[in-house]
N, C-alpha and C positions, 0 to 999 in steps of 0.2 A: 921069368921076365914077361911083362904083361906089354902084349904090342897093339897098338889100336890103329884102323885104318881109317889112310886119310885121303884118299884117291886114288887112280888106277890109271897106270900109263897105256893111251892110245897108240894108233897108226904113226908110223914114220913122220916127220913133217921136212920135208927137202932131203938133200944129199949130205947132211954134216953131220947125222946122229942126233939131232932133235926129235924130239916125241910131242905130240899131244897129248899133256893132263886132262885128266876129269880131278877136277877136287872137290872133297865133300868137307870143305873146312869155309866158314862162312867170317868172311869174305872169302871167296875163291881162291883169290890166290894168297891168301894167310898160309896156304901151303909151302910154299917159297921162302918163307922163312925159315923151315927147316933144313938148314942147309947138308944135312945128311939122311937118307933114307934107307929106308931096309925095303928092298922089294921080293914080296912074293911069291915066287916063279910060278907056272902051270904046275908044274911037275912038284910043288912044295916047298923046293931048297930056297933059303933064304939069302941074299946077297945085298952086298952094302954098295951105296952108291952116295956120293957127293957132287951135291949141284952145280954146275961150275956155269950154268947159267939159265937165265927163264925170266917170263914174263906173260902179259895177259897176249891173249890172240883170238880175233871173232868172240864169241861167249866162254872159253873156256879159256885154257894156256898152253904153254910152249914151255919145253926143258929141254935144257942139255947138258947130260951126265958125263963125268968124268969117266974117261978110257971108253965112251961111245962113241968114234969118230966117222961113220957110216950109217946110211941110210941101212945096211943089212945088219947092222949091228944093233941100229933102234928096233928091226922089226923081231931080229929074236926079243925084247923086252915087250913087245904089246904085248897085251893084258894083263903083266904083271903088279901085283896089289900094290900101293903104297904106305907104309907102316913107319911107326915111331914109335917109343918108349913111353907107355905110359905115363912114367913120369919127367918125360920129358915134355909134356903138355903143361900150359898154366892151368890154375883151378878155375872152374867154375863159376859165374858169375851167377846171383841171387838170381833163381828161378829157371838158371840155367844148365844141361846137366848133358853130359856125354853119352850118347848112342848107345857106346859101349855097356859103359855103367849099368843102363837100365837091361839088358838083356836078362831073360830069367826071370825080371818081377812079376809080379802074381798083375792081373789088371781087373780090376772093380768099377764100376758105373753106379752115377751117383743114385740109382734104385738098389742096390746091392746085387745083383747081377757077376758073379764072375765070368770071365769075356777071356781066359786063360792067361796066359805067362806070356809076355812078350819074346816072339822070333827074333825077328828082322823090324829091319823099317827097308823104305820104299821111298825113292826121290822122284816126284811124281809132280807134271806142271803146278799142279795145285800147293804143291809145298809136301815139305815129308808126311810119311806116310806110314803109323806103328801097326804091324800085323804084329797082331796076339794069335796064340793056336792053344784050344781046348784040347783037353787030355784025348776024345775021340778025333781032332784031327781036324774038328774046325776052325775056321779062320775069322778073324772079325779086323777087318782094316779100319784104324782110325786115323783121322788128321792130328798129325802133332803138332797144334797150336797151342800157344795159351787159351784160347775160348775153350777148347775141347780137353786137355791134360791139366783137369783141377789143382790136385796135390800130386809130390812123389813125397816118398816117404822111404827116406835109403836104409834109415834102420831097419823096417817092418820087409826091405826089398817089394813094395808095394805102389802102385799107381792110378788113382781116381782119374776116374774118364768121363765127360759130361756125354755120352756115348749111349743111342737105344741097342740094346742086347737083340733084337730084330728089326729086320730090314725096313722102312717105312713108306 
């Protein structure tokens, strides 16, 4: 089963078992729709939780899981991952394409330049952020915008970057 993360439960928020989300789902709280989550844990083990309620708060959000009825019961959950079912996700809209998905493709720059396989990405004020790493271990952070991520190319696992292969 293929589980893709969609945020990361914060600090306690009051006395009742509410947490503070980070959601990396755009809009933010498009998170909330998922009324069942798999979080997790530090330690690896995966546990299922049902939202039993939530909403936006300052910049980010507010949950509160079922059977979380304490402020000590949200804090054992900080930091724990938020995940869902791959295929529990809708598809992709044109030009649009999951974090996940692209992990592992090769990344090219429109000089031919290989700039390595995509790591991670990075949620960075300026908007996300694809760290690729070359086979020696370097890194090349690029802005994942449309200006900057020309093509992907899912069959080829491939991704054209309008990107200089050094620093300018």
């Amino acid at each position: 089963m293929a589980w893709i993360e969609l945020g990361r439960l914060g600090a306690p928020y009051g006395i009742k078992g509410w947490l503070h989300v980070e959601s990396y789902t755009d809009p933010p709280d498009g998170l909330l729709k998922y009324r069942e989550w798999a979080l997790r844990l530090a330690s690896g083990e995966r546990v299922t939780r049902r939202v039993a309620a939530g909403r936006g708060h300052g910049g980010g959000l507010v949950a509160q899981l079922e059977g979380v009825a304490s402020r000590e019961g949200a804090a054992r959950l900080t930091g724990a991952i938020v995940e869902v079912e791959r295929a529990a996700l809708p598809p992709a809209g044109e030009r649009q394409y999951y974090r996940a998905d692209l992990m592992g493709f090769a990344v090219r720059n429109l000089e031919g330049v290989t700039l390595g396989t995509v790591s991670h990405f990075v949620d960075a004020p300026a908007g996300a952020v694809m760290v690729t790493k070359e086979p020696g271990g370097r890194e090349h952070w690029v802005l994942a915008s449309p200006k900057h991520l020309r093509t992907v190319d899912l069959a080829a696992r491939m991704v054209v970057v309008d990107w200089p292969a050094e620093p300018e």
